[in-house]
N, C-alpha and C positions, 0 to 999 in steps of 0.2 A: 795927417801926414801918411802918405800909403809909401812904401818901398817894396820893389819888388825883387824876390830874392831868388837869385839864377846861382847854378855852379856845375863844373865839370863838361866845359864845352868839350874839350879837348879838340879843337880844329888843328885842322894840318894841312898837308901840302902835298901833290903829288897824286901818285893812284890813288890811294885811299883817302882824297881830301873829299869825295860827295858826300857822303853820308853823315859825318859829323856837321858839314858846314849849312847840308839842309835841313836838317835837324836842331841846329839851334839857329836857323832862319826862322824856321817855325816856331818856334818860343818866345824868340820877338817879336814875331809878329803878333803873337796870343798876348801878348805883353801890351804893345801897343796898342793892340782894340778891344781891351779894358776901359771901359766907361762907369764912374773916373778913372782917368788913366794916372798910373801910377806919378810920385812927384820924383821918383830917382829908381834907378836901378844899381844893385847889389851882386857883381859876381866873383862868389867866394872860390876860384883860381882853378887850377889846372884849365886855365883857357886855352892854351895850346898843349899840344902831345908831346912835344919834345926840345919847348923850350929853343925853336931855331926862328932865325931871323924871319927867314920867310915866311913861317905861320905866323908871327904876328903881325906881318906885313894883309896875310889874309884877314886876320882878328880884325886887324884896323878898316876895314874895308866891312866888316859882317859889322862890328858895332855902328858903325858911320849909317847905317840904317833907320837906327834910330833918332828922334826928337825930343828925348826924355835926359837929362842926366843922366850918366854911367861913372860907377867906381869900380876897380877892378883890380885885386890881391893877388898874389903870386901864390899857384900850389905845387908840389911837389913836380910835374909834369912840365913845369914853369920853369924859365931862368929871370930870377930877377930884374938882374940887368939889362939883359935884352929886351926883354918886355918894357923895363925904362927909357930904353932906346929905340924899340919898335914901334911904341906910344907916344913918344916924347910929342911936345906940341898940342897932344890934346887931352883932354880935360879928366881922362880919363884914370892918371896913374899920379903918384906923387912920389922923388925922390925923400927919403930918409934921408938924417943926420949922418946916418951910420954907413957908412962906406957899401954899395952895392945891396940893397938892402931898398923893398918897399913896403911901409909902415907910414900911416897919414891920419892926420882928421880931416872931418867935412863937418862942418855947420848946417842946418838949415834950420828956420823957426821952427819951436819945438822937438826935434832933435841934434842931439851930437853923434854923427859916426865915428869909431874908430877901427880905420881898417890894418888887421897885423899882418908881418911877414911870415908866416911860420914855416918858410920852406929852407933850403938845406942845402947846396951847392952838393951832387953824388949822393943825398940820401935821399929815401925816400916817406920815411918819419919825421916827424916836425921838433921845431925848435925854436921857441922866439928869441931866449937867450939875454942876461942882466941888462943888457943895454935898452935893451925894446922895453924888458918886461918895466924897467924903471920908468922909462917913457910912458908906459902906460898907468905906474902908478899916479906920476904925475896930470898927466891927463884929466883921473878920476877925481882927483883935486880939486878939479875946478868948476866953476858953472852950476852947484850939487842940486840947482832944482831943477834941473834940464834933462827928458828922457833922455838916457844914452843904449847905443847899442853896441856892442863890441862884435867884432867879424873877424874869421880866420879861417884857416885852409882844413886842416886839421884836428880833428873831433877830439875834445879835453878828456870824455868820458868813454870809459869802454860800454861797445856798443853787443856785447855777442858776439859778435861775427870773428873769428879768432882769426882770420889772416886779415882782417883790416885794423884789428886791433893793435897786432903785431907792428904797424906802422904810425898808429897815434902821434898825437904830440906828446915827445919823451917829458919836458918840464911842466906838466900840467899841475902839477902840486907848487910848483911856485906861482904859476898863473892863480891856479883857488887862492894861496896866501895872498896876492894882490889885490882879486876881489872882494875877498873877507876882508877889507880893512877901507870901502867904502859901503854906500849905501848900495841897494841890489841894483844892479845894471837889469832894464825891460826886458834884454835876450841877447842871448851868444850863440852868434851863427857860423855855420862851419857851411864845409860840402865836405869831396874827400872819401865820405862811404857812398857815396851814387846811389842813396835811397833818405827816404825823410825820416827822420830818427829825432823824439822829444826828450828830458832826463834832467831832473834839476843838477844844476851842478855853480858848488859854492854857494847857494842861496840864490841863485836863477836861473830862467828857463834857459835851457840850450839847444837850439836845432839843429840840425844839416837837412840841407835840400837834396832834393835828386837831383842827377847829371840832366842834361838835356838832352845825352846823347843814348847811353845805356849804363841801366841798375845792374848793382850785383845780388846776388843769390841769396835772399833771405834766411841762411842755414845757420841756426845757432846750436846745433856738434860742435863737439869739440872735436881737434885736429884735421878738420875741412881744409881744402887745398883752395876754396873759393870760386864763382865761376860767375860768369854775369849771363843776365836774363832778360829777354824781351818785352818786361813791362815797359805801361805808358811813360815816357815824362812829364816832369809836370817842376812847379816853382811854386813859390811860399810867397803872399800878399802878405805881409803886415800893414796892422791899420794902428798906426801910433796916437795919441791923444797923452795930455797932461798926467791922465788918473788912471789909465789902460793902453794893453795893449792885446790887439787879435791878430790871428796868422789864420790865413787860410788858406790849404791847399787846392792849386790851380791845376787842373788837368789843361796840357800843351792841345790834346787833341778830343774833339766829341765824338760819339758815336751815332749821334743824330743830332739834329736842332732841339731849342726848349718849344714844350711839350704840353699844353693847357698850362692851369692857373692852379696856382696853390690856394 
């Protein structure tokens, strides 16, 4: 089972809709000519910039590119609902129980996805909040020989970087006490910080991928104001299996072709 794990498109609309919108053209397309090509795609949220109808109306339009599965979480940058509604119809988003709110699973042989909401109606720090997070205890209940992966917007663990930290997920101690009370989930993927960051947390590995679009500044000072930086983008392959799991990171762009023989 490969999945391939995208975040931080932030498309929009308007003057400034080029650059984001060809920049994660580009990642789809590095996506889809991957041979094997991935069996779904994973994008952990701020898909769009500001959460308005129109950008998802463009979202809908950059995903529809694709031939692969897509799941796709609400981040901070996100409006739930719109995005509920700017997606609706496609296969893309799944409404929640919970009033205005997207949190779902996905099946496929050999893994269980669960993708959370952890975004925030005016904030910009996360929050899943008893309802979800019970949802999700229940969730981990079930199926317990079945890899699962858990996905969300919002990094559980502090990363260094003290102005992204400052926006974490505020309930991450309730999330760990939910994990600690099944068996270890394969990986907890985030985006969120716009660079690839690994860190056990609760007893598994936890990632966030880089943006598609632009990383922020590797600076771990204290009281940094943060700035983002012109590295490459790039997404995270996981290759799932029964008894393992491997991540690899994908550079979006080369700087030449492959080069003789190992």
């Amino acid at each position: 089972m490969l999945l391939a794990h995208l975040s931080d498109t932030h498309l929009t609309a308007g003057m400034l809709a080029s650059e984001p919108a060809r920049r994660g053209y580009q990642a789809l397309g590095r996506v889809q000519a991957l041979d094997p090509r991935p069996d779904c795609v994973l994008i952990t949220g701020d898909l769009v910039d500001h959460g308005e109808p129109a950008e998802y109306t463009a979202a809908r339009e950059l995903l529809g590119t694709l031939d692969i599965p897509v799941h796709v979480l609400p981040g901070n940058h996100d409006n739930a609902r719109l995005m509920l509604e700017g997606l609706s119809g496609t296969p893309y988003v799944r409404a929640a129980r919970e009033e205005g709110r997207c949190y779902y699973r996905v099946d496929y042989p050999g893994l269980r996805l669960l993708c959370c909401d952890s975004s925030v109606v005016g904030r910009h720090d996360g929050e899943l909040g008893s309802v979800q997070l019970a949802w999700l205890d229940a969730e981990l209940s079930r199926d317990r020989e079945i890899p699962v992966i858990v996905a969300l917007h919002h990094h559980p663990v502090r990363s260094g970087i003290e102005v992204m930290d400052d926006l974490m997920l505020s309930d991450s101690a309730a999330l760990a006490a939910v994990l600690r009370r099944h068996p270890p989930v394969i990986r907890i993927l985030s985006g969120h910080l716009h660079r690839p960051m690994a860190a056990m947390f609760a007893g598994s590995l936890f990632m966030s991928a880089p943006s598609t679009y632009r990383q922020v500044l590797l600076d771990l000072r204290p009281r940094q104001r943060g700035a983002y930086v012109d590295e490459p983008p790039g997404f995270w392959l996981h290759n799932v299996s029964t008894d393992a799991a491997v991540s690899h990171l994908v550079p979006v762009r080369h700087s030449g072709p492959p080069a003789g023989r190992i």
